[in-house]
N, CA and C atoms as a LAMMPS dump frame, in Angstrom:
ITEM: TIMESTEP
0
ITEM: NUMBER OF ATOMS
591
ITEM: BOX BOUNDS ff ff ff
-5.0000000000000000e+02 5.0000000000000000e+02
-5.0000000000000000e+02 5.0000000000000000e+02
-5.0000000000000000e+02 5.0000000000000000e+02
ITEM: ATOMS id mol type element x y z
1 1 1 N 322.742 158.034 429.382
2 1 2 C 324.088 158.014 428.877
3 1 3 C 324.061 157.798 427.366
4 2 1 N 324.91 158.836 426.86
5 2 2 C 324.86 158.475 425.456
6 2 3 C 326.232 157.913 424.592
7 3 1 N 326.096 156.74 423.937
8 3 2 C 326.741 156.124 423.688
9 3 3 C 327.143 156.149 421.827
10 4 1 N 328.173 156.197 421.074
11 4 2 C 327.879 156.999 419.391
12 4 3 C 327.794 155.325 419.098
13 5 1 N 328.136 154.458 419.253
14 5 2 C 327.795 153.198 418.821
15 5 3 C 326.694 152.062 419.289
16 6 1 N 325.434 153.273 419.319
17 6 2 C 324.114 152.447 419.661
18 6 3 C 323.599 151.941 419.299
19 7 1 N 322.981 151.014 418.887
20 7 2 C 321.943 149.957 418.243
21 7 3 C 320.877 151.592 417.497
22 8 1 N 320.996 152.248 418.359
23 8 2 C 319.455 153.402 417.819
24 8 3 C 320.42 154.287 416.25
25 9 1 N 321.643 154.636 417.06
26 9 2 C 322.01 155.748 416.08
27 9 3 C 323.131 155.533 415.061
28 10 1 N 323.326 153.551 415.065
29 10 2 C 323.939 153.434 414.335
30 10 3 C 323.037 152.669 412.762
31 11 1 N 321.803 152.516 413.735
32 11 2 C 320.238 152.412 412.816
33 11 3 C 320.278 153.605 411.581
34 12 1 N 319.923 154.731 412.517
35 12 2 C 319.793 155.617 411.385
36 12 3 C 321.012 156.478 410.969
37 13 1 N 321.69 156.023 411.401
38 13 2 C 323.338 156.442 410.115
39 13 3 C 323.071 155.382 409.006
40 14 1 N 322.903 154.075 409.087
41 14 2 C 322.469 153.375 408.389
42 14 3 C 321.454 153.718 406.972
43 15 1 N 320.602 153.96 408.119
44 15 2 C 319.146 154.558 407.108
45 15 3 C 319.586 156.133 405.98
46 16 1 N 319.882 156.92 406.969
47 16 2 C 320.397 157.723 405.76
48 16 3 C 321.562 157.216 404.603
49 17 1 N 322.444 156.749 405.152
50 17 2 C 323.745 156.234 404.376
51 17 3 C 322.707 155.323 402.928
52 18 1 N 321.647 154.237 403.203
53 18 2 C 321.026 153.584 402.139
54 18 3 C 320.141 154.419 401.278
55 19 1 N 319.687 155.87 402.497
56 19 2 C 319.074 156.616 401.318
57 19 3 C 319.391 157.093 400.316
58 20 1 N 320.836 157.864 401.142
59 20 2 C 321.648 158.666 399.825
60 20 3 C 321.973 157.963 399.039
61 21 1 N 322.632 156.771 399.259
62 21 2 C 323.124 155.919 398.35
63 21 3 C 322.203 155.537 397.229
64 22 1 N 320.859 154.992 397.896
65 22 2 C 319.996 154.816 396.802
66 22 3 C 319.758 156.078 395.87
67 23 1 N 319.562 157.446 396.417
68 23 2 C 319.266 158.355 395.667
69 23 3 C 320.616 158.457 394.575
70 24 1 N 321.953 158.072 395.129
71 24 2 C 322.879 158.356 394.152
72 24 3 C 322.844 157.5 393.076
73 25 1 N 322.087 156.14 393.565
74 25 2 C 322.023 155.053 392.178
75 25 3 C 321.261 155.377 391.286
76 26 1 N 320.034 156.154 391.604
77 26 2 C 318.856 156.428 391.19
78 26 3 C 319.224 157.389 389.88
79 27 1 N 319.593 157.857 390.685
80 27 2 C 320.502 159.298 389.933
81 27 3 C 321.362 158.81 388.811
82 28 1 N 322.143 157.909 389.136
83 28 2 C 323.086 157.597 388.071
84 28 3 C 322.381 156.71 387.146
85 29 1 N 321.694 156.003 387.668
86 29 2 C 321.016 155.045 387.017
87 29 3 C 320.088 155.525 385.607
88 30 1 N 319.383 156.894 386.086
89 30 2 C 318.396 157.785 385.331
90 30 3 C 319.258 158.646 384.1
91 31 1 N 320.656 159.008 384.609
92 31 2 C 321.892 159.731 383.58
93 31 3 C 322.322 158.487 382.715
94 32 1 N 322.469 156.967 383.097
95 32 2 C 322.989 155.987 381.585
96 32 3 C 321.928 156.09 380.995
97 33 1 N 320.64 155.578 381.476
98 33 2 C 319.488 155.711 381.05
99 33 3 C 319.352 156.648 380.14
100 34 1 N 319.449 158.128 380.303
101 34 2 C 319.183 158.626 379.256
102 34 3 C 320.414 159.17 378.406
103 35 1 N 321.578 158.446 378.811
104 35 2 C 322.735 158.626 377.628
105 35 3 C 322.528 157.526 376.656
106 36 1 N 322.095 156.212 377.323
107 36 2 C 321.955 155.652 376.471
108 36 3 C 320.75 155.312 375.344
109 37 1 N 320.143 155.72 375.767
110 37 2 C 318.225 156.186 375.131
111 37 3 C 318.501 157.094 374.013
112 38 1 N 319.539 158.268 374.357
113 38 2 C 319.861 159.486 373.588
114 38 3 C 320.556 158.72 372.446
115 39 1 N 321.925 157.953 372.854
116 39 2 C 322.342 157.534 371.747
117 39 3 C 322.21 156.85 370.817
118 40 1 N 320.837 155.979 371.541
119 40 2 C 320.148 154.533 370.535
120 40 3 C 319.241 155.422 369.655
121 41 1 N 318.723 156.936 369.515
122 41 2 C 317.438 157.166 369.566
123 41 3 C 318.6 158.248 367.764
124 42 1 N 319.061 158.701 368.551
125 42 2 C 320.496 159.12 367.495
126 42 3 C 320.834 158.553 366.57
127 43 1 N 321.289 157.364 367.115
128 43 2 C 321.85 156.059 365.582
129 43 3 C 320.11 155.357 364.897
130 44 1 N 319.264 156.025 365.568
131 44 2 C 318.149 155.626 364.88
132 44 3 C 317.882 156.379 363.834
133 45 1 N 317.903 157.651 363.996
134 45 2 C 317.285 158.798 363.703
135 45 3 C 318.581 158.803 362.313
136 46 1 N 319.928 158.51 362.483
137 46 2 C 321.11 158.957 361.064
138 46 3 C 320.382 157.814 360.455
139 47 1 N 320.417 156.515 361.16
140 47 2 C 319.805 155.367 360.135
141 47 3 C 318.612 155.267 358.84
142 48 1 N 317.522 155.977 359.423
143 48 2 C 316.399 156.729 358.998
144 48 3 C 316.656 157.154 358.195
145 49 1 N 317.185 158.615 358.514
146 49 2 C 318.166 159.609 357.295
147 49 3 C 318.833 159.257 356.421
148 50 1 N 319.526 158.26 356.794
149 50 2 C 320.905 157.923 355.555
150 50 3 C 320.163 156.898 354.382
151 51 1 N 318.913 155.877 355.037
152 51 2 C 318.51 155.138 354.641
153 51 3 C 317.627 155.635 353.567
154 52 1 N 317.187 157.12 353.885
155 52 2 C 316.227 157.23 352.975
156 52 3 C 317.036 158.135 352.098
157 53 1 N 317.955 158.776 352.053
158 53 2 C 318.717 158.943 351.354
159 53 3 C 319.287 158.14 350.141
160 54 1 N 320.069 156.953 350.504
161 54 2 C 320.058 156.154 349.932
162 54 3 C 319.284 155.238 349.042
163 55 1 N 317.747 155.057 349.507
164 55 2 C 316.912 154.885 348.771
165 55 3 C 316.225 156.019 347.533
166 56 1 N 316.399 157.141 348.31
167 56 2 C 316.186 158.02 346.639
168 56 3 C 317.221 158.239 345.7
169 57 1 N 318.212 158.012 346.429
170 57 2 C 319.436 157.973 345.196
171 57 3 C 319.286 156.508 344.398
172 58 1 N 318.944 155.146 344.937
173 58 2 C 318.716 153.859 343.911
174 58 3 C 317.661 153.971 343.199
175 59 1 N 316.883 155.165 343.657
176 59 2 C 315.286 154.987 342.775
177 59 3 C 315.678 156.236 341.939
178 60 1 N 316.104 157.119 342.376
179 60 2 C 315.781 158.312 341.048
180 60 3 C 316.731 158.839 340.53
181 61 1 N 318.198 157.966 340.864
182 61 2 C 319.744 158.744 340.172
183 61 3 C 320.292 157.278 339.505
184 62 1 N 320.618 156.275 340.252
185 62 2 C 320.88 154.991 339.669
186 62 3 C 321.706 153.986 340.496
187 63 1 N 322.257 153.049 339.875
188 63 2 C 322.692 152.186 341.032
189 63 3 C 323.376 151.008 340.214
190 64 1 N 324.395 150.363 340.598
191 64 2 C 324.922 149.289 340.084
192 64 3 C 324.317 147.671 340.247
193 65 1 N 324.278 147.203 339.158
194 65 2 C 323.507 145.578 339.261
195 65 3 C 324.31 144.558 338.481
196 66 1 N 323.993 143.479 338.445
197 66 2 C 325.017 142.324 338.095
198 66 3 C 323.858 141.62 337.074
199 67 1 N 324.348 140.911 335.853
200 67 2 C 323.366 140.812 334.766
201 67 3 C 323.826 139.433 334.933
202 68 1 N 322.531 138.471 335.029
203 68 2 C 322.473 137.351 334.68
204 68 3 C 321.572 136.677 333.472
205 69 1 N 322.257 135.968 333.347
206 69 2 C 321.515 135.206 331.886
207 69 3 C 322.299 134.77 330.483
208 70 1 N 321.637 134.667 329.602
209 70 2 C 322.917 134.348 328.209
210 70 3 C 321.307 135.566 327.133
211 71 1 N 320.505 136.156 327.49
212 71 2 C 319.532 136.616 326.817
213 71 3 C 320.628 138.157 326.293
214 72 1 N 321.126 138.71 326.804
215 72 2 C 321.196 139.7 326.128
216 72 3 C 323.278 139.882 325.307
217 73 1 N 323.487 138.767 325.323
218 73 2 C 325.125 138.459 324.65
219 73 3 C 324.908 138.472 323.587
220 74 1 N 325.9 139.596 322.583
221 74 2 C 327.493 139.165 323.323
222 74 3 C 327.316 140.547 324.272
223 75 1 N 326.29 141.468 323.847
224 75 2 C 326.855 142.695 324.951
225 75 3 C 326.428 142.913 326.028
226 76 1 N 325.626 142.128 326.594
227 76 2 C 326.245 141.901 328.329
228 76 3 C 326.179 140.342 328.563
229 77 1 N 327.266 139.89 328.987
230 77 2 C 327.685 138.36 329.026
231 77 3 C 326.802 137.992 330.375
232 78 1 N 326.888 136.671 330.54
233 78 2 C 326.303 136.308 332.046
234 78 3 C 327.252 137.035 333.684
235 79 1 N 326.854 137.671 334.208
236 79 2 C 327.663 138.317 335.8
237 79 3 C 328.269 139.179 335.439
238 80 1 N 328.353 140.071 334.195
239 80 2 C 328.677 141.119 333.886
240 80 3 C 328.245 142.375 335.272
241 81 1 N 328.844 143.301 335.237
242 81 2 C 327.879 144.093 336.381
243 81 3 C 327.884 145.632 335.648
244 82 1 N 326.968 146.149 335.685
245 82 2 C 326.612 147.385 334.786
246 82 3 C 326.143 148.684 335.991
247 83 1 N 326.116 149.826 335.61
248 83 2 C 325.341 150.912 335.774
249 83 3 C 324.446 151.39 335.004
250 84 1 N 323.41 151.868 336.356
251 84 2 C 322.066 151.631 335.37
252 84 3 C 321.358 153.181 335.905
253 85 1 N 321.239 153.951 334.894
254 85 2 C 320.527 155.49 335.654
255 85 3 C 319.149 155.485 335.298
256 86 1 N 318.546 156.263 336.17
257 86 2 C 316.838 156.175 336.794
258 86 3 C 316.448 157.451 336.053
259 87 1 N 317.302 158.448 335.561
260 87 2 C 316.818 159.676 335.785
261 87 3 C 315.964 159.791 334.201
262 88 1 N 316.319 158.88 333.391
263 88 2 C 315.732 158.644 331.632
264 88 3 C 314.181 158.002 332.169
265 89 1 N 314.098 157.426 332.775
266 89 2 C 312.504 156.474 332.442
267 89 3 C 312.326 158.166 333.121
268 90 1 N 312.162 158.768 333.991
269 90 2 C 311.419 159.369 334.922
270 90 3 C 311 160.56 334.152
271 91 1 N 311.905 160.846 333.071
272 91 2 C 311.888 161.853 332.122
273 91 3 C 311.628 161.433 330.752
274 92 1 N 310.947 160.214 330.747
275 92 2 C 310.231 159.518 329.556
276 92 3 C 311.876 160.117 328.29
277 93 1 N 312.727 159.781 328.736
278 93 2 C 313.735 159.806 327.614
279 93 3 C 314.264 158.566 327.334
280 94 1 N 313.7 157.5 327.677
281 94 2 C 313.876 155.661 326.737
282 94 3 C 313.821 156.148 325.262
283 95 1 N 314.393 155.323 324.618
284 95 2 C 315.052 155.399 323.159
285 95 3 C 314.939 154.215 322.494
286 96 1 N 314.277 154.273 321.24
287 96 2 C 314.791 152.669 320.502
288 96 3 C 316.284 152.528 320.63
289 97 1 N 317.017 151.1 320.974
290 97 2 C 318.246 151.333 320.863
291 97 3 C 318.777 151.267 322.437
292 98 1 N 318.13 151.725 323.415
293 98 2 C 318.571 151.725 324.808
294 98 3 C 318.486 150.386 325.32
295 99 1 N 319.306 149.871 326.477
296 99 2 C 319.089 148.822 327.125
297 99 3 C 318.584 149.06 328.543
298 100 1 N 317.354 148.347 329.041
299 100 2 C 316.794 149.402 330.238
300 100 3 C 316.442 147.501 330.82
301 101 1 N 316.419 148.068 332.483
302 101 2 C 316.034 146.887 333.426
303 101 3 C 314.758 147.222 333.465
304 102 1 N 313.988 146.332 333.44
305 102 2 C 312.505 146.317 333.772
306 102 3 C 311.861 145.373 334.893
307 103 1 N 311.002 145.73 335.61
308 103 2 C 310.615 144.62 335.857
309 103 3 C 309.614 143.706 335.05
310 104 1 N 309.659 142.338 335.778
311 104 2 C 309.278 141.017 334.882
312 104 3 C 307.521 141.109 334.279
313 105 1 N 307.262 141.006 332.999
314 105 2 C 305.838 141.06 333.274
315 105 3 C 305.369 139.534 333.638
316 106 1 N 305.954 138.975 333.612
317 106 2 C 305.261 137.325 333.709
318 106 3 C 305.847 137.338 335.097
319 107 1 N 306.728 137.361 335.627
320 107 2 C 307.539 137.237 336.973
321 107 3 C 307.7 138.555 337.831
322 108 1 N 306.33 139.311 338.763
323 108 2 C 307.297 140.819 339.284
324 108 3 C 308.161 140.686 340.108
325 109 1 N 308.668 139.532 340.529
326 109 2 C 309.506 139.731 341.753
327 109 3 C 310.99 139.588 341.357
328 110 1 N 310.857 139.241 339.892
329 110 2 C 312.351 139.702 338.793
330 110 3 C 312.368 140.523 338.137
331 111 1 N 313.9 141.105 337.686
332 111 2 C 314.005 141.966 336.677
333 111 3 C 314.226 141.399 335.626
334 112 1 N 314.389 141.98 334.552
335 112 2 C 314.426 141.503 333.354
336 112 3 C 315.352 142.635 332.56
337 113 1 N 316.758 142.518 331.699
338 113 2 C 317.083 143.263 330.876
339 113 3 C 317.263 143.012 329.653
340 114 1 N 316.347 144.161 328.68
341 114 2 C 316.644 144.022 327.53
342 114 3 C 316.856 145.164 326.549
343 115 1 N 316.888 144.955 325.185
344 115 2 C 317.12 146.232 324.369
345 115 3 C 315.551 147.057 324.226
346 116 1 N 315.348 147.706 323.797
347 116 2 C 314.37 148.933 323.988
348 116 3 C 314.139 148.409 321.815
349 117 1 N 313.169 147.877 321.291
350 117 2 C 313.302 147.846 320.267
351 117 3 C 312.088 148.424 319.302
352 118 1 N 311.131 148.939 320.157
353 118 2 C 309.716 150.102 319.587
354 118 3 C 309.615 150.359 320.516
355 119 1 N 308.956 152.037 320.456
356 119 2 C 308.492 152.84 321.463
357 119 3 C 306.955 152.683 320.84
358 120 1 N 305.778 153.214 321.784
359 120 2 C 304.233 153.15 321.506
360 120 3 C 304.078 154.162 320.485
361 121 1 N 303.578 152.74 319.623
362 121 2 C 303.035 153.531 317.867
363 121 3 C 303.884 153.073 316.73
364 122 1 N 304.746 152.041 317.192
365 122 2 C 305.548 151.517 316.507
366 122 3 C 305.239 150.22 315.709
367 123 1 N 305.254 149.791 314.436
368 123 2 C 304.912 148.84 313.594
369 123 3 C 305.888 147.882 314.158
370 124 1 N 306.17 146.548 314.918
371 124 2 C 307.472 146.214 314.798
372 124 3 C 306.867 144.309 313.76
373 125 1 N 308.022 144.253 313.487
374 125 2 C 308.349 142.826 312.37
375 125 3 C 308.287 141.927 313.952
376 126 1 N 307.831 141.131 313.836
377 126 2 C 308.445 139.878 314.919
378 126 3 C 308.301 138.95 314.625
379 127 1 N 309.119 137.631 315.321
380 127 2 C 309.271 136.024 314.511
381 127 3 C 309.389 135.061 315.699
382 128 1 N 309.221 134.726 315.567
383 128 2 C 309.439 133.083 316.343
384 128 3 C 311.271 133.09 316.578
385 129 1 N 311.625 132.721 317.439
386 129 2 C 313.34 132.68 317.975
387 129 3 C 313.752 131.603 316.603
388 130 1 N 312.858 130.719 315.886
389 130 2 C 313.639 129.875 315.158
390 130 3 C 313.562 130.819 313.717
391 131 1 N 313.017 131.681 313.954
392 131 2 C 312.68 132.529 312.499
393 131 3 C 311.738 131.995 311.46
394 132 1 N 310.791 131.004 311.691
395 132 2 C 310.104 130.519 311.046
396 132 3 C 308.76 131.634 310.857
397 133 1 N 308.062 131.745 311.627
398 133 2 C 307.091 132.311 311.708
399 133 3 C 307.097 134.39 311.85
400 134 1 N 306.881 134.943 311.125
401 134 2 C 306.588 136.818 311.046
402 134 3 C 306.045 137.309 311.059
403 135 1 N 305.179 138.034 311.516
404 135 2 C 303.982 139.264 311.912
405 135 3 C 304.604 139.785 312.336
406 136 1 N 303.714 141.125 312.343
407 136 2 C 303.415 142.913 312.737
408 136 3 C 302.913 142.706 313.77
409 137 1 N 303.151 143.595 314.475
410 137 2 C 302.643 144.191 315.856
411 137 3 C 302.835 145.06 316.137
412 138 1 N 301.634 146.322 316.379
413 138 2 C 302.007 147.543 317.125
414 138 3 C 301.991 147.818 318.255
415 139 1 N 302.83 148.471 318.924
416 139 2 C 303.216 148.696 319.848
417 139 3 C 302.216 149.561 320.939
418 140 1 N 301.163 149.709 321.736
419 140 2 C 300.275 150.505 322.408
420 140 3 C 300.808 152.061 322.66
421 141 1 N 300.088 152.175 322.853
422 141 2 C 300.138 153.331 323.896
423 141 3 C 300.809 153.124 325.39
424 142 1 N 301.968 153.722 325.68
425 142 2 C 302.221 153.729 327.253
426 142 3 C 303.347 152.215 326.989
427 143 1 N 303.842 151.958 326.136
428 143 2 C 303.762 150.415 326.231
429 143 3 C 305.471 150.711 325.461
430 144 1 N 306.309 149.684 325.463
431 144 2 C 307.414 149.75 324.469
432 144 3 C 308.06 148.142 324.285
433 145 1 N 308.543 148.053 323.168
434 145 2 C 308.476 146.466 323.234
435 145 3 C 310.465 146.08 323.185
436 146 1 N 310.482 145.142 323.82
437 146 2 C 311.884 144.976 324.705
438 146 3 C 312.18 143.317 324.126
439 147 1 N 313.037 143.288 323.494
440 147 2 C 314.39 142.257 323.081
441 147 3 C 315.49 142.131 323.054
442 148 1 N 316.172 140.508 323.727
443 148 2 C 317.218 140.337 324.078
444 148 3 C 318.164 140.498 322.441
445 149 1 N 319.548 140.885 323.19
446 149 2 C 320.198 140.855 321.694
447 149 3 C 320.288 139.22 321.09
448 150 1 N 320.247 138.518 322.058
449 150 2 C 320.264 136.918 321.872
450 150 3 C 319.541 136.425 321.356
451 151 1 N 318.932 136.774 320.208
452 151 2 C 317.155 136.558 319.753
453 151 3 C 316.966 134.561 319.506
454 152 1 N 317.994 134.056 319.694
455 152 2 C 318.16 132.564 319.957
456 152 3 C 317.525 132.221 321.009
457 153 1 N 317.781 133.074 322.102
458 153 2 C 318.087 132.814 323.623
459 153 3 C 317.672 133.971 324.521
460 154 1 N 316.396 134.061 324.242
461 154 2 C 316.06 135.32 325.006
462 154 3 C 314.586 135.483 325.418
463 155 1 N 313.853 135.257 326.602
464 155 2 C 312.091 135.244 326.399
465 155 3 C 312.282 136.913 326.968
466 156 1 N 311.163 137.425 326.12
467 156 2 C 311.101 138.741 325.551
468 156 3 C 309.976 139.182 324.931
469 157 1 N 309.04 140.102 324.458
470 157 2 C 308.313 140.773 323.754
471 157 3 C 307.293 140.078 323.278
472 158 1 N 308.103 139.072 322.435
473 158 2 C 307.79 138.233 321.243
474 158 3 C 306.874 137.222 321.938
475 159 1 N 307.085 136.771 323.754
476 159 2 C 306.408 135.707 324.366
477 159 3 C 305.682 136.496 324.983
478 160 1 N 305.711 137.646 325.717
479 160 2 C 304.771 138.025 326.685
480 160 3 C 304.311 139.457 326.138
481 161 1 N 304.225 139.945 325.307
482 161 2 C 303.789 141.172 324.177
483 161 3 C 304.585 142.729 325.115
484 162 1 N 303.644 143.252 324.21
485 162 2 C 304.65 144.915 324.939
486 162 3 C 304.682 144.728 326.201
487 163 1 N 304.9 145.726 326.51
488 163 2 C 305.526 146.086 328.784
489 163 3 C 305.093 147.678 328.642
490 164 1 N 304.429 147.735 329.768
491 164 2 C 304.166 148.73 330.001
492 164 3 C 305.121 149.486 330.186
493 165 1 N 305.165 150.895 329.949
494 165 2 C 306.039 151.98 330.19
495 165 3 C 306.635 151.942 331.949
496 166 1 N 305.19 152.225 333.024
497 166 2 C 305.874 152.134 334.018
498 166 3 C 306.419 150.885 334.782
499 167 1 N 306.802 149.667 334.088
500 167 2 C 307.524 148.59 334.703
501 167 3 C 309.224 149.148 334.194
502 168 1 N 309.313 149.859 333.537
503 168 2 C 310.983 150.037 332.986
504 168 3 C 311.311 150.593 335.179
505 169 1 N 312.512 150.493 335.484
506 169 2 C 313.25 150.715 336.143
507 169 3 C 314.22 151.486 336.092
508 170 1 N 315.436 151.502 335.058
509 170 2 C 316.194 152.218 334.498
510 170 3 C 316.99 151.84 333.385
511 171 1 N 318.04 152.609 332.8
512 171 2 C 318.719 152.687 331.335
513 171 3 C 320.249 152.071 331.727
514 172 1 N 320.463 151.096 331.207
515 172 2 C 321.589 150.728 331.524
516 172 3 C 322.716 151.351 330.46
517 173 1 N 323.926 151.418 330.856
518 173 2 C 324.409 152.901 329.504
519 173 3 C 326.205 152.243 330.194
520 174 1 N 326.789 151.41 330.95
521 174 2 C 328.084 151.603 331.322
522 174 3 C 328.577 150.581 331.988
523 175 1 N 328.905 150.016 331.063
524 175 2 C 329.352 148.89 331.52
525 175 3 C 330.896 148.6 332.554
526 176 1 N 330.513 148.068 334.302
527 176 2 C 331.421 148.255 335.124
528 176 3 C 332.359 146.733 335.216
529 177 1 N 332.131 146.094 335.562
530 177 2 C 332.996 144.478 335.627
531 177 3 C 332.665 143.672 334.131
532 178 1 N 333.89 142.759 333.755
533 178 2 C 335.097 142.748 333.705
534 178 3 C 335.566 143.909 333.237
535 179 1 N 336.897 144.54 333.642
536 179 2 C 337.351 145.558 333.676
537 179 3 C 338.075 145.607 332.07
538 180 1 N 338.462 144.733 331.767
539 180 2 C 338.828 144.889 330.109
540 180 3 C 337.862 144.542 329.276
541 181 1 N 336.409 144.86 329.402
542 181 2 C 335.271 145.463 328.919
543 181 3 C 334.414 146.932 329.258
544 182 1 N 335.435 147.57 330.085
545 182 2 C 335.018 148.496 330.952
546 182 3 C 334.656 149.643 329.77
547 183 1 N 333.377 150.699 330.23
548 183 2 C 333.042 151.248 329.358
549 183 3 C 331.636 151.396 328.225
550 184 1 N 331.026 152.557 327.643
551 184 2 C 330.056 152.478 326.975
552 184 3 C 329.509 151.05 326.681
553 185 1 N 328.305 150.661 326.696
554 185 2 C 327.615 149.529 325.919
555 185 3 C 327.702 149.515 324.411
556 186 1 N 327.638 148.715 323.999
557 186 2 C 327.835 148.791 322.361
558 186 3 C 326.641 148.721 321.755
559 187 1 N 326.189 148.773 320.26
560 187 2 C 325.244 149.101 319.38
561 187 3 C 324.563 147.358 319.663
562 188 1 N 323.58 147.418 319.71
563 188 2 C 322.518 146.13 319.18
564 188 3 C 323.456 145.894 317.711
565 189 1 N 323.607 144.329 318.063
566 189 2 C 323.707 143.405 316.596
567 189 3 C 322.941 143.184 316.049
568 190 1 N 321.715 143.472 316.499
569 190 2 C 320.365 143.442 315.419
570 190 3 C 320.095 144.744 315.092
571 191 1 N 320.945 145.542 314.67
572 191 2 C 320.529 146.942 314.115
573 191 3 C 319.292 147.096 313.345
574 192 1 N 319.093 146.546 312.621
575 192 2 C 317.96 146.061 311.285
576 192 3 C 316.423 146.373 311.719
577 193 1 N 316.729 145.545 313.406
578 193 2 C 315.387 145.373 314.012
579 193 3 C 314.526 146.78 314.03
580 194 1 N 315.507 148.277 314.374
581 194 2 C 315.39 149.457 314.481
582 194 3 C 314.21 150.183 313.216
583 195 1 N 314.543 149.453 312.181
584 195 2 C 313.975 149.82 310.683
585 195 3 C 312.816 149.452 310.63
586 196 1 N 311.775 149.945 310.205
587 196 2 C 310.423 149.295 309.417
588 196 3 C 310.613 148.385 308.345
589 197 1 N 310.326 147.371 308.296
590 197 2 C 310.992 146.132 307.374
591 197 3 C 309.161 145.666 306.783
């Protein structure tokens, strides 16, 4: 006698019912799986992209920075924030007269900004910050020698000698915060320094 609610055949209604089911979890389980694999693997992949993007635009077009110190006032005050373009060192177009970020030669894990005041081959005058003391110094090869406009208040050139060419970073040329300073950088107050004296 056959009975549809048997211990036997309500077994394997059972058994199939957990198979399919499992196969349907399996299934679904394997489709988030790879929606979500796809989409982590996606926001990896723009991250990558955008990132390195972004990094060749701060290294070889330019980028905005915030100036601390009292070394290079009155024309850039302390938290001033400037724009600074990459594309002059890379094209060896530094200038006596330019203000360029460098990194530190005594400190590399700082920058340092100052005026651009001999390029290599240059005789320059230099003194002691109290002005007591004057010598010559030429400037190397590969090398350019860098002072704050603050010559009171500024370690610079004069303490740690020329800087190599490839520590410059970039040309600072535009001045962005405070906004009623907004605009070109102004001339070195030590114009003089420019001259063979």
């Amino acid at each position: 006698m056959f009975f549809s609610g048997s211990p036997v055949n309500t077994a394997k209604i059972q058994c199939i019912v957990v198979k399919t089911y499992g196969q349907w979890w399996q299934s679904l389980h394997r489709t988030m799986l790879r929606g979500v694999l796809g989409k982590t693997f996606r926001l990896v992949g723009y991250t990558i992209q955008y990132g390195c993007i972004a990094h060749c635009a701060f290294e070889y077009v330019g980028g905005v920075l915030m100036c601390s110190g009292p070394s290079m006032e009155p024309t850039i005050q302390n938290s001033d924030i400037v724009f600074a373009e990459n594309l002059s060192r890379h094209f060896y177009g530094i200038q006596r007269g330019d203000i360029v970020v460098a990194k530190s030669p005594s400190d590399p894990k700082s920058n340092i900004c100052k005026r651009v005041i001999g390029l290599e081959g240059d005789k320059i005058l230099t003194s002691s910050p109290a002005g007591f003391f004057k010598s010559h110094s030429y400037v190397p090869k590969g090398h350019v020698w860098l002072e704050g406009d603050n010559l009171q208040n500024s370690t610079d050139s004069r303490y740690y000698g020329p800087v190599p060419y490839g520590l410059i970073r970039g040309r600072i040329f535009l001045k962005i915060w405070p906004l009623n300073d907004f605009g070109f950088l102004r001339n070195s107050p030590n114009g003089h320094r420019f001259s063979d004296e």
